[in-house]
C-alpha positions as CSV (number, residue, x, y, z in Angstrom):
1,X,-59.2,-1.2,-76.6
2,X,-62.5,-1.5,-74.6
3,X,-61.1,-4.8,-73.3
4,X,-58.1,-2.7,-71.9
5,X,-59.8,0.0,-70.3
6,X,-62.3,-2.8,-68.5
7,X,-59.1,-4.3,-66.9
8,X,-57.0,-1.0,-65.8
9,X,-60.9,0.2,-64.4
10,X,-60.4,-3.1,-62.1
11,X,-57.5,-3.4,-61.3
12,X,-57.8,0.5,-60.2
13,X,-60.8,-0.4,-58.5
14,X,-58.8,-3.8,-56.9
15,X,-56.0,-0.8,-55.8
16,X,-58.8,1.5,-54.4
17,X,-60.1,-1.6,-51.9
18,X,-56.4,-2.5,-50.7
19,X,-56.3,1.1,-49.8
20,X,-59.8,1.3,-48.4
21,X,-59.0,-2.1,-46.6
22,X,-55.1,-1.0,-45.0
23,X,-57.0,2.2,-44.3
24,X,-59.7,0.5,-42.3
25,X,-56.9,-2.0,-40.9
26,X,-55.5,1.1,-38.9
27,X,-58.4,2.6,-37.8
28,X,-59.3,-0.9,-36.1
29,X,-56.0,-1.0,-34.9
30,X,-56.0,2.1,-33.5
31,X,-59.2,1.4,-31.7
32,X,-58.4,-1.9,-30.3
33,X,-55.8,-0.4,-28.9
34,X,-57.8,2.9,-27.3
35,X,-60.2,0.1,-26.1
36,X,-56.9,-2.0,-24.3
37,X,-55.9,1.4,-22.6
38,X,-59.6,1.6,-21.6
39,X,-60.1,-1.7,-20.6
40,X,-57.3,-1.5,-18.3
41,X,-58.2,1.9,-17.0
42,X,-61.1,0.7,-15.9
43,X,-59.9,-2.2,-14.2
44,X,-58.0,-0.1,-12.3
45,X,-60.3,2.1,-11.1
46,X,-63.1,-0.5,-11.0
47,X,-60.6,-2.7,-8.7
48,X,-60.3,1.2,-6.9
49,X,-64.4,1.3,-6.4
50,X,-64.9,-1.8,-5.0
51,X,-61.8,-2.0,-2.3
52,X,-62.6,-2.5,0.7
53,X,-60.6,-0.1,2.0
54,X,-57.2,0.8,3.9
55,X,-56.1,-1.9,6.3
56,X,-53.8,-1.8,9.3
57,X,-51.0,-3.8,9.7
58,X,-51.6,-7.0,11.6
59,X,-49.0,-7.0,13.8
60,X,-48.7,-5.4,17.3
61,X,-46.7,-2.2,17.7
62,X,-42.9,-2.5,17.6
63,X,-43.2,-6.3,16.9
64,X,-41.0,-8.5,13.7
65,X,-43.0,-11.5,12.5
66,X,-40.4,-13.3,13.5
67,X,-41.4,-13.1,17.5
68,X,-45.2,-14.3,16.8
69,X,-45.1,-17.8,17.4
70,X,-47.8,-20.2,18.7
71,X,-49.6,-19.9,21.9
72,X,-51.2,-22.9,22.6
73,X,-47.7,-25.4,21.7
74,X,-44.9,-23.3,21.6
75,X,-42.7,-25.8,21.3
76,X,-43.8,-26.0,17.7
77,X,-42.6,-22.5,17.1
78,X,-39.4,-22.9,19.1
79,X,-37.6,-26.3,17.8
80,X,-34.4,-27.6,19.3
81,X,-32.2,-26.9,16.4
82,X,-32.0,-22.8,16.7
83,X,-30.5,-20.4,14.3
84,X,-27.3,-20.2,16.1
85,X,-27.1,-24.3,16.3
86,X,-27.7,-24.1,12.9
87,X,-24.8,-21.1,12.3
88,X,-22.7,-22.8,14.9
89,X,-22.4,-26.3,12.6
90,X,-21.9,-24.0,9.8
91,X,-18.7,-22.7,11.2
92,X,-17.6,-26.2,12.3
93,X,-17.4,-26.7,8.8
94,X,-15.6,-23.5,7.7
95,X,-13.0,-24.1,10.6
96,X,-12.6,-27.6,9.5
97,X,-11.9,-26.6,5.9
98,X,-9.4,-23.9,7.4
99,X,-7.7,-26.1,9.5
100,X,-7.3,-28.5,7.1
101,X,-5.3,-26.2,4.7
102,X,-3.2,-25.1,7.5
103,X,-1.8,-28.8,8.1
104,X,-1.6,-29.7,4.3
105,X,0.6,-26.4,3.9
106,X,2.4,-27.2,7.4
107,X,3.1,-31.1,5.5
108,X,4.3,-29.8,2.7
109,X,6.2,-27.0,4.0
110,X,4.9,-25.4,0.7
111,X,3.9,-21.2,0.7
112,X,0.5,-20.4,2.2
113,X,-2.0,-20.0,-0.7
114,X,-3.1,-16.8,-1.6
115,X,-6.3,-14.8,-0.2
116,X,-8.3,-13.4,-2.8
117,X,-11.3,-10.9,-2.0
118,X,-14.5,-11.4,-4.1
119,X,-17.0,-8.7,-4.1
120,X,-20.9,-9.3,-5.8
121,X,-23.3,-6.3,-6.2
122,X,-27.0,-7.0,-6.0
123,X,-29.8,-5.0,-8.1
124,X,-31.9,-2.8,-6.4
125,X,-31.9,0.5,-8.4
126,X,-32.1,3.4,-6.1
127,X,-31.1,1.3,-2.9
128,X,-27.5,1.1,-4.3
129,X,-26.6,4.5,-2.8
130,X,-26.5,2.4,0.7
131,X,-24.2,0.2,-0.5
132,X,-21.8,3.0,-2.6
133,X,-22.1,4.1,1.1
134,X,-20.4,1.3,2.4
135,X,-17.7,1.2,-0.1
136,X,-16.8,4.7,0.3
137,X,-17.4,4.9,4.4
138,X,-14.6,1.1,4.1
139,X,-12.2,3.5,2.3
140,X,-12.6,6.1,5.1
141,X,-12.0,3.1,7.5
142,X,-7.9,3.4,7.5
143,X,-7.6,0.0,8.4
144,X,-5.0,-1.9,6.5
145,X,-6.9,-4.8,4.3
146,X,-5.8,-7.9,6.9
147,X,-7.4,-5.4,9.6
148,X,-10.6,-5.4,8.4
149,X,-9.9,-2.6,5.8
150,X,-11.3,-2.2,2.0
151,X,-8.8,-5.1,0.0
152,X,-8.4,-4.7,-3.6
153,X,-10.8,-7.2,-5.4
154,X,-10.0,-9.9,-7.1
155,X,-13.2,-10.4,-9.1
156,X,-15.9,-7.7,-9.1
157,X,-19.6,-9.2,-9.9
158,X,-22.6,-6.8,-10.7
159,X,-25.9,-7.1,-11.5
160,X,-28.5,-4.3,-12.1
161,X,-27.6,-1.1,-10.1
162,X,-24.7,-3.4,-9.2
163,X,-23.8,-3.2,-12.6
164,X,-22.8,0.6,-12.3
165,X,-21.5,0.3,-8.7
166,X,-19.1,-3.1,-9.6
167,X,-17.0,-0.9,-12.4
168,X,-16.5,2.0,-9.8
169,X,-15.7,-0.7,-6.5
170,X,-13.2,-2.7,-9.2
171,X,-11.5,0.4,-9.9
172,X,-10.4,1.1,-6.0
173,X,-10.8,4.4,-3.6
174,X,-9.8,6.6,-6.3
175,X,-13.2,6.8,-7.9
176,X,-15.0,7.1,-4.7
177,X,-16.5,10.3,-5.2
178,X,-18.0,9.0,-8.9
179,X,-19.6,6.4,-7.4
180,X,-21.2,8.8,-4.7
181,X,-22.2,11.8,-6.8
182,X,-24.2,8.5,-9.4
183,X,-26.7,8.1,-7.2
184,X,-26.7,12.2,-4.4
185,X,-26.7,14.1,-7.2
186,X,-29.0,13.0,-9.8
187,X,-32.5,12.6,-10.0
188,X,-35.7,10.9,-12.1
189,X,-35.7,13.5,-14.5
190,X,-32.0,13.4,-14.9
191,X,-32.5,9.2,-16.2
192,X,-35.7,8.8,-18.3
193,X,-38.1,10.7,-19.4
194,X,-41.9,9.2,-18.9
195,X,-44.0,9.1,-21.8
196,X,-47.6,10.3,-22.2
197,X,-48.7,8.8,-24.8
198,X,-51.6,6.1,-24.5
199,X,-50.2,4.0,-27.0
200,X,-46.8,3.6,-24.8
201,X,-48.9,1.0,-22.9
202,X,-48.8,-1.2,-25.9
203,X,-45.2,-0.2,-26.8
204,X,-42.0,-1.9,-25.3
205,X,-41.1,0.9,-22.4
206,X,-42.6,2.9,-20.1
207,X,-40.2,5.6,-20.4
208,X,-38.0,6.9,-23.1
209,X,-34.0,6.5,-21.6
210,X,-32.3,8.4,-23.9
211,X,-30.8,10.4,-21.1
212,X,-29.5,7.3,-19.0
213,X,-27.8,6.0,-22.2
214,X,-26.3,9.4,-22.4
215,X,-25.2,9.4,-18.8
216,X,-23.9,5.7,-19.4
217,X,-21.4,7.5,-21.9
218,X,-20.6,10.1,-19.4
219,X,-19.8,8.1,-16.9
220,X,-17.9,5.7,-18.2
221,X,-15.4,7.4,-20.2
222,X,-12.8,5.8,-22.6
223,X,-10.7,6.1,-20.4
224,X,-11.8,4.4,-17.3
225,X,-12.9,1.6,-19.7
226,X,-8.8,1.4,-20.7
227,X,-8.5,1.0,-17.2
228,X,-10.3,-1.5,-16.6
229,X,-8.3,-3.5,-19.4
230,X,-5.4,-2.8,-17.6
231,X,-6.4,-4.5,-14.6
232,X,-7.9,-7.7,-16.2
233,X,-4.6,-8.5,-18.1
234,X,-3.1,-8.3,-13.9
235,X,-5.6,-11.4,-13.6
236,X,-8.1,-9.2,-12.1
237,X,-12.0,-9.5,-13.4
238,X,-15.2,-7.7,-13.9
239,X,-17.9,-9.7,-14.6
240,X,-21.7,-7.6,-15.2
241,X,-25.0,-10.0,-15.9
242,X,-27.8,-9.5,-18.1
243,X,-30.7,-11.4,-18.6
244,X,-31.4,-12.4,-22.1
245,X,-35.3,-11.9,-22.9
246,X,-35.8,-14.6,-25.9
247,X,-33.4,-17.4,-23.8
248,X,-34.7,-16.8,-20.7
249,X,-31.0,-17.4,-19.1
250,X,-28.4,-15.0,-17.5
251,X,-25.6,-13.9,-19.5
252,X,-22.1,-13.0,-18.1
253,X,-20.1,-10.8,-19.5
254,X,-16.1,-10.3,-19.1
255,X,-16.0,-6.4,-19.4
256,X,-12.1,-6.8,-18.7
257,X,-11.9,-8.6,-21.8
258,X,-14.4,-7.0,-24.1
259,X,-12.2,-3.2,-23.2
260,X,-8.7,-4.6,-24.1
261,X,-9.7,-4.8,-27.1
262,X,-9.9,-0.9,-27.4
263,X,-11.9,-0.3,-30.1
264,X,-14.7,2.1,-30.4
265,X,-17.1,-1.6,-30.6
266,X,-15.9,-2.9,-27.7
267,X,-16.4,0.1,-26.0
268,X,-19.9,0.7,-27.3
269,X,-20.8,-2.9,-26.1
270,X,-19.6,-2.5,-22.4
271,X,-22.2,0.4,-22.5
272,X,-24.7,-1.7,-23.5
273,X,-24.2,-4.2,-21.2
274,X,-24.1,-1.7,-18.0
275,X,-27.4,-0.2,-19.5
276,X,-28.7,-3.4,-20.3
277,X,-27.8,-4.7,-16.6
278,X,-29.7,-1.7,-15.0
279,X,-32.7,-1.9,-17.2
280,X,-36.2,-2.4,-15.4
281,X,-37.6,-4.5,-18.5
282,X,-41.1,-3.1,-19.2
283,X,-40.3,0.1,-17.6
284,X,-37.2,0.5,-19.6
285,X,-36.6,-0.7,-23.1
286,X,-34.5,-3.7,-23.6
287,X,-31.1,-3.3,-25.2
288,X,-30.5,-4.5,-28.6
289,X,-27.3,-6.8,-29.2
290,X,-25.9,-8.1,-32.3
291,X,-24.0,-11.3,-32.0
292,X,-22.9,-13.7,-34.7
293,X,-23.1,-17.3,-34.6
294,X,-20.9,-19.1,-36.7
295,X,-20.9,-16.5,-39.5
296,X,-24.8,-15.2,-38.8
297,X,-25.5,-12.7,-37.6
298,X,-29.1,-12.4,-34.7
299,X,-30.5,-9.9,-32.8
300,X,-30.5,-10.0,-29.0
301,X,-32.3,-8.5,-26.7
302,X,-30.9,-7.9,-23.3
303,X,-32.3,-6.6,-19.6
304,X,-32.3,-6.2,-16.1
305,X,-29.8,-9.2,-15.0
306,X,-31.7,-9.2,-11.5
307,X,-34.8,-11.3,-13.3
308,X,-32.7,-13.9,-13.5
309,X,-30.2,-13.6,-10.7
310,X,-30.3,-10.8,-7.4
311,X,-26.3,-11.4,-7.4
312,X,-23.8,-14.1,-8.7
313,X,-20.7,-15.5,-7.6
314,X,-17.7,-15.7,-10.0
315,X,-14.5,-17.6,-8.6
316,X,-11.2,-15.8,-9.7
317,X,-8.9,-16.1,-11.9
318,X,-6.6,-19.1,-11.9
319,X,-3.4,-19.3,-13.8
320,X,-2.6,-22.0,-16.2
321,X,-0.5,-23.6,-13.7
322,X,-2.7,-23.3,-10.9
323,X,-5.6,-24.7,-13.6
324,X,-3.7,-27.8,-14.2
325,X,-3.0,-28.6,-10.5
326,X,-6.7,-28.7,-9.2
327,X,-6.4,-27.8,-5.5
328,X,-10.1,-28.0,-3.7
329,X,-8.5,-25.9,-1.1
330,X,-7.3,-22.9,-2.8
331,X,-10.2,-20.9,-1.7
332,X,-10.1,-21.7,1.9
333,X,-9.7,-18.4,4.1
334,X,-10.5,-16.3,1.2
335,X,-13.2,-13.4,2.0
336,X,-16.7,-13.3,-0.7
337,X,-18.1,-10.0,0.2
338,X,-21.9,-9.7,-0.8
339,X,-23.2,-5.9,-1.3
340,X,-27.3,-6.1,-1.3
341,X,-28.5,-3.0,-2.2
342,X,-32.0,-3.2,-0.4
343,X,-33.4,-5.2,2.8
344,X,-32.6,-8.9,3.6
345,X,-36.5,-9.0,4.9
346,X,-39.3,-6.9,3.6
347,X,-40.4,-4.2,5.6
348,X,-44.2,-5.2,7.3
349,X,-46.8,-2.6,6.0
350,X,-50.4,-3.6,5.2
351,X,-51.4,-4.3,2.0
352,X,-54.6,-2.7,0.1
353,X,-57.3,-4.9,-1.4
354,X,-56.8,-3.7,-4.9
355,X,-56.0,-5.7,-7.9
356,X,-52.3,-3.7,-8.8
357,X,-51.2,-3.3,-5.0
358,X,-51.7,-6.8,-4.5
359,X,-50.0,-7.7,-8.2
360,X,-47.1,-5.4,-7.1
361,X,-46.3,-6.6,-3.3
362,X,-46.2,-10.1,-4.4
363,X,-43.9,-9.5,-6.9
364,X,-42.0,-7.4,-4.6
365,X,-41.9,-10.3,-2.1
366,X,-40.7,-12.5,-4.7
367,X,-37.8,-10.6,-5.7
368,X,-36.7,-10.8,-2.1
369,X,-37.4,-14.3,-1.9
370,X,-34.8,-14.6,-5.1
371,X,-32.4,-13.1,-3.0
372,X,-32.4,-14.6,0.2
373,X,-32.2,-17.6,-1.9
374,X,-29.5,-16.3,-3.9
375,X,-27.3,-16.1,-0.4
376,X,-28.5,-19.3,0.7
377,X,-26.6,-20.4,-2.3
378,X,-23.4,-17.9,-1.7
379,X,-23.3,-19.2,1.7
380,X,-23.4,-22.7,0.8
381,X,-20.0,-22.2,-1.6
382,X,-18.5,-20.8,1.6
383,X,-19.3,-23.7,3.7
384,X,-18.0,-26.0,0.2
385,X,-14.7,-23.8,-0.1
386,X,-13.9,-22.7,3.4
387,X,-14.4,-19.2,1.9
388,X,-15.3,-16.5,4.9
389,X,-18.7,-14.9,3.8
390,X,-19.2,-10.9,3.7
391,X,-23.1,-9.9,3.7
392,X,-24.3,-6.4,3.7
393,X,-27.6,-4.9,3.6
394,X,-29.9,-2.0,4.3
395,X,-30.7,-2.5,8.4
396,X,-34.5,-3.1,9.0
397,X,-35.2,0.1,10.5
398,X,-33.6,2.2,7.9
399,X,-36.4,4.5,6.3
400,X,-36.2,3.9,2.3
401,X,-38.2,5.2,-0.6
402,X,-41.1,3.1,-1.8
403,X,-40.1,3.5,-5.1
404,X,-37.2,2.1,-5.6
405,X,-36.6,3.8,-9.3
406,X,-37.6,7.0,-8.5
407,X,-34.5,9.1,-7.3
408,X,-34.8,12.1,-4.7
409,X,-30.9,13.3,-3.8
410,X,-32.0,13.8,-0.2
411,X,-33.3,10.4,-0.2
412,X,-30.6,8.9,-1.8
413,X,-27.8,11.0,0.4
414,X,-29.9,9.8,3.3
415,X,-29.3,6.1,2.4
416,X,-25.8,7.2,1.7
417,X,-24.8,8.1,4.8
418,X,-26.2,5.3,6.8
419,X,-24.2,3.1,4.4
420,X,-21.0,5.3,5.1
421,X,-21.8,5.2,8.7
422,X,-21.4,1.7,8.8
423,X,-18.6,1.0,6.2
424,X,-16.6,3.1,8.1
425,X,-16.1,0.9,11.1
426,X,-14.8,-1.8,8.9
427,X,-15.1,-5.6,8.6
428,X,-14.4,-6.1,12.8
429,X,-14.9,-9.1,14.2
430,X,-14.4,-10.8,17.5
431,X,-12.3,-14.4,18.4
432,X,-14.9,-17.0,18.9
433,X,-13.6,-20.4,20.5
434,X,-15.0,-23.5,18.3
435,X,-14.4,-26.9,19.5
436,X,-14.1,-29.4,16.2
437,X,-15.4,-32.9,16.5
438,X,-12.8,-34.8,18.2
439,X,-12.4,-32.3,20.6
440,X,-9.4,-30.1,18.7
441,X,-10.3,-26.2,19.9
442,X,-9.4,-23.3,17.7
443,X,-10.5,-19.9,17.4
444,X,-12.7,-18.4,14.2
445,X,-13.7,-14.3,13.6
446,X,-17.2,-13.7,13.9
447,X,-18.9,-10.1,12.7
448,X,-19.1,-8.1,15.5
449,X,-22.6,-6.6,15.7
450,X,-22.8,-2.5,14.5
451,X,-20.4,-2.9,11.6
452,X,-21.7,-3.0,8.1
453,X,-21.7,-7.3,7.8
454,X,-23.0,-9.8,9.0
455,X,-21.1,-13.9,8.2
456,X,-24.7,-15.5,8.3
457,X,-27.3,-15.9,5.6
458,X,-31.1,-14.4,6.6
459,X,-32.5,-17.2,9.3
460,X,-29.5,-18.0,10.5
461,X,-29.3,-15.3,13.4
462,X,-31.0,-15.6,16.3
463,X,-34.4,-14.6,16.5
464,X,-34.8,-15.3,13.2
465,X,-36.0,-18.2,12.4
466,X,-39.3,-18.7,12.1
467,X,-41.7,-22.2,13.3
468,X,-45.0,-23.4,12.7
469,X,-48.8,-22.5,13.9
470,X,-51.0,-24.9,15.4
471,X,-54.2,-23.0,15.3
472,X,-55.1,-19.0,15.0
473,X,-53.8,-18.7,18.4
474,X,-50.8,-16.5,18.5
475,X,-48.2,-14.5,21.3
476,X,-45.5,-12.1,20.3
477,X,-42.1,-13.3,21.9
478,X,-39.6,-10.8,23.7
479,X,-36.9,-9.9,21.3
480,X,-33.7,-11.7,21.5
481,X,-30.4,-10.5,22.4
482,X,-28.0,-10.8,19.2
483,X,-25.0,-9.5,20.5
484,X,-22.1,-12.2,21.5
485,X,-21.9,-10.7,25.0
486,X,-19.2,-8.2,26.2
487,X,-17.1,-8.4,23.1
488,X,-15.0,-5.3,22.3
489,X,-17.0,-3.0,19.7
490,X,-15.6,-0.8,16.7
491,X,-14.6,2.6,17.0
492,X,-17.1,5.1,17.3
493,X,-19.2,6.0,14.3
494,X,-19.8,9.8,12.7
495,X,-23.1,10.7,13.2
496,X,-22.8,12.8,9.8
497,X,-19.7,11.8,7.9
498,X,-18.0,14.2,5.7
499,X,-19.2,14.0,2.2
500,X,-15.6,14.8,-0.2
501,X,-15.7,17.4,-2.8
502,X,-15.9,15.7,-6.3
503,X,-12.2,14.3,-7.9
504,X,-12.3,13.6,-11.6
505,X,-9.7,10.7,-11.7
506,X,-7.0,11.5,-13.9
């Protein structure tokens, strides 16, 4: 008996000190992490006390870096292989490719191979109501597809906010006025939700998106996703990237595929994805995805595709016959249209001497670095393929938001319309005379300047390219002409283009 009461008073007293102990393990916890939210406070306003304060921008007024080249040996700034040598070779190549399926079809006396359209939606959150612009202002075009006018697509890539316009632009005209009011008639409160909590800084978001999901649902209704079925089992495909956290990869996903299967699963998943897609990681949580690999079952996390990629190209689908008779020619003449929601170049705007302004504008410069090289690499399947290349972005002097995930509709309709404004001249272009090596002549279509494209990657236009310094001594350049001379231009333009009354597609 007295033996039994001395163990239950230990091992109540052994109880008591794993209480005491967990008890105490929280309280440190929750200081640690009071300290962290301190710590970094204070680096941020510490960083704030000892800036040096605001600089100007060190360029002169109205002046691109591109035109500051060296004083002292310009030559070094100005080589002999300009950007429009360099664009000219590049179509040289294209041409070649084209003319060389025109005589292999002309051989065989066989059918002309079909022209598919490829479309590829960049990230760039907020940005994307210039290029729903574009799509919407095409469609108000009239031209006929081999005109210049809006073609259905083939395949449909998306990839952040491209991930909500590529559904929407797959779909056709029809859902124009969806596509618009998703990014005019929303705004930040409408998405997320930010959270005040201290202890969010240690948690896995920013902001709580229950609302986005929510709109996700909205917006794409059962409906629409049956659609989309529809159209993949024509051949037709959607394919939306995410990037997979633990992998570190890209992942594609065939949403045509996943919806004919017309379950309430499949249906959930395509949600997911799209919110997966368009989800800043950090700012917003990353989306959960169960997979199973042979017969277990793991956890995935999924976000933003646009860490991994800006945009991706996806050739179309080929039919069994077609698969078995490779043809490196069957792209030839085939158009890859490239939507970049956002600005080929960064905008110039001095930078403060502050720890998180200088964090945050080199990691703004990266991401446009990703995407210039992410054309660099569309363009080059062009040259490989014959394929005629599509790109367009947000002009340099267009005014946009700083914030590129906060959402003002006057902001946003702004952007809008300069998108629709240039979509709805079309995809003009002019005759240009090439002579081939050998001395064969024929005739290629080059964008015509004022339209919403442009056939050349970022440094391949002239004035753009930029040499090397010397020496600290510097002269700003006169700006370069980049029209092609007295080519006919597009019809006129609308100042302020009609914006439709909403249609709820049937």
């Amino acid at each position: 008996m007295p033996m039994a009461m001395v163990d239950t008073r230990q091992t109540r007293d052994v109880i008591l000190v794993v209480i005491e102990n967990r008890h105490m393990t929280r309280k440190l916890h929750h200081i640690f992490s009071i300290l962290l939210v301190a710590c970094i406070v204070s680096l941020i306003f510490g960083c704030k006390l000892q800036s040096r304060g605001d600089r100007t921008l060190p360029l002169p007024p109205n002046t691109e870096p591109e035109q500051v080249i060296d004083a002292d040996d310009p030559q070094e700034s100005i080589s002999a292989l300009s950007p429009a040598d360099l664009a000219l070779v590049g179509r040289k190549f294209q041409a070649e490719r084209k003319k060389q399926l025109l005589d292999d079809t002309k051989k065989a006396n066989a059918k002309k191979p079909k022209k598919y359209n490829i479309l590829a939606c960049s990230g760039g959150a907020v940005y994307g109501a210039f290029s729903a612009g574009i799509l919407c202002g095409w469609t108000e075009s009239g031209l006929p597809p081999e005109k210049g006018g809006r073609p259905v697509f083939d395949m449909v890539t998306g990839i952040s906010t491209g991930a909500i316009i590529a559904p929407f632009a797959f779909l056709g005209p029809k859902y124009d006025c969806q596509l618009r009011d998703s990014y005019i008639t929303i705004t930040t409160k409408d998405l997320y939700t930010r959270q005040r909590s201290l202890r969010n800084i240690i948690a896995e978001s920013f902001v709580d998106n229950t609302k986005f999901r929510e709109r996700i649902v909205m917006t794409f209704t059962d409906s629409i996703l049956a659609e989309i079925a529809v159209e993949h089992e024509k051949g037709r495909r959607l394919i939306i990237g995410t990037t997979n956290l633990d992998t570190k990869r890209i992942t594609l996903w065939d949403i045509g595929a996943i919806a004919k299967r017309g379950t309430p699963d499949a249906y959930k998943l395509v949600r997911d994805v799209i919110t997966a897609s368009a989800s800043i990681p950090g700012f917003f949580p990353p989306v959960k995805i169960n997979v199973t690999i042979d017969g277990r079952v793991y956890e995935e996390l999924h976000v933003d595709g646009g860490i991994t990629r800006s945009l991706f190209f996806r050739p179309p689908y080929f039919g069994a016959e077609e698969r078995e008779s490779v043809d490196p020619d069957r792209l030839a003449d085939s158009n890859l249209y490239i939507l970049v929601a956002g600005k080929i170049d960064p905008s110039p705007a001095p930078v403060k001497m502050r720890t998180l302004p200088l964090a945050m504008e080199s990691t703004s410069i990266l991401l446009y670095s990703i995407t210039r090289g992410d054309l660099y690499r569309m363009y080059n399947y062009c040259l490989l393929t014959g394929m005629n290349l599509r790109i367009s972005a947000i002009p340099d002097d267009q005014e946009v938001p700083k914030k590129s995930f906060e959402i003002e509709p006057e902001v946003a309709t702004k952007m809008f319309q300069a998108g629709y404004r240039l979509g709805v001249v079309g995809d003009l272009t002019n005759p240009v005379p090439v002579e081939l090596p050998g001395g064969t002549k024929i005739t290629i279509a080059e964008t015509r300047d004022e339209t919403a494209w442009r056939d050349l990657p970022p440094g391949l236009k002239t004035g753009e390219k930029q040499g090397a310094r010397t020496g600290r001594n510097l002269t700003v350049m006169p700006k370069q002409d980049n029209t092609t001379g007295s080519a006919p231009r597009g019809p006129d333009m609308p100042k302020s283009p009609p914006i439709p009354a909403p249609i709820i597609a049937k």
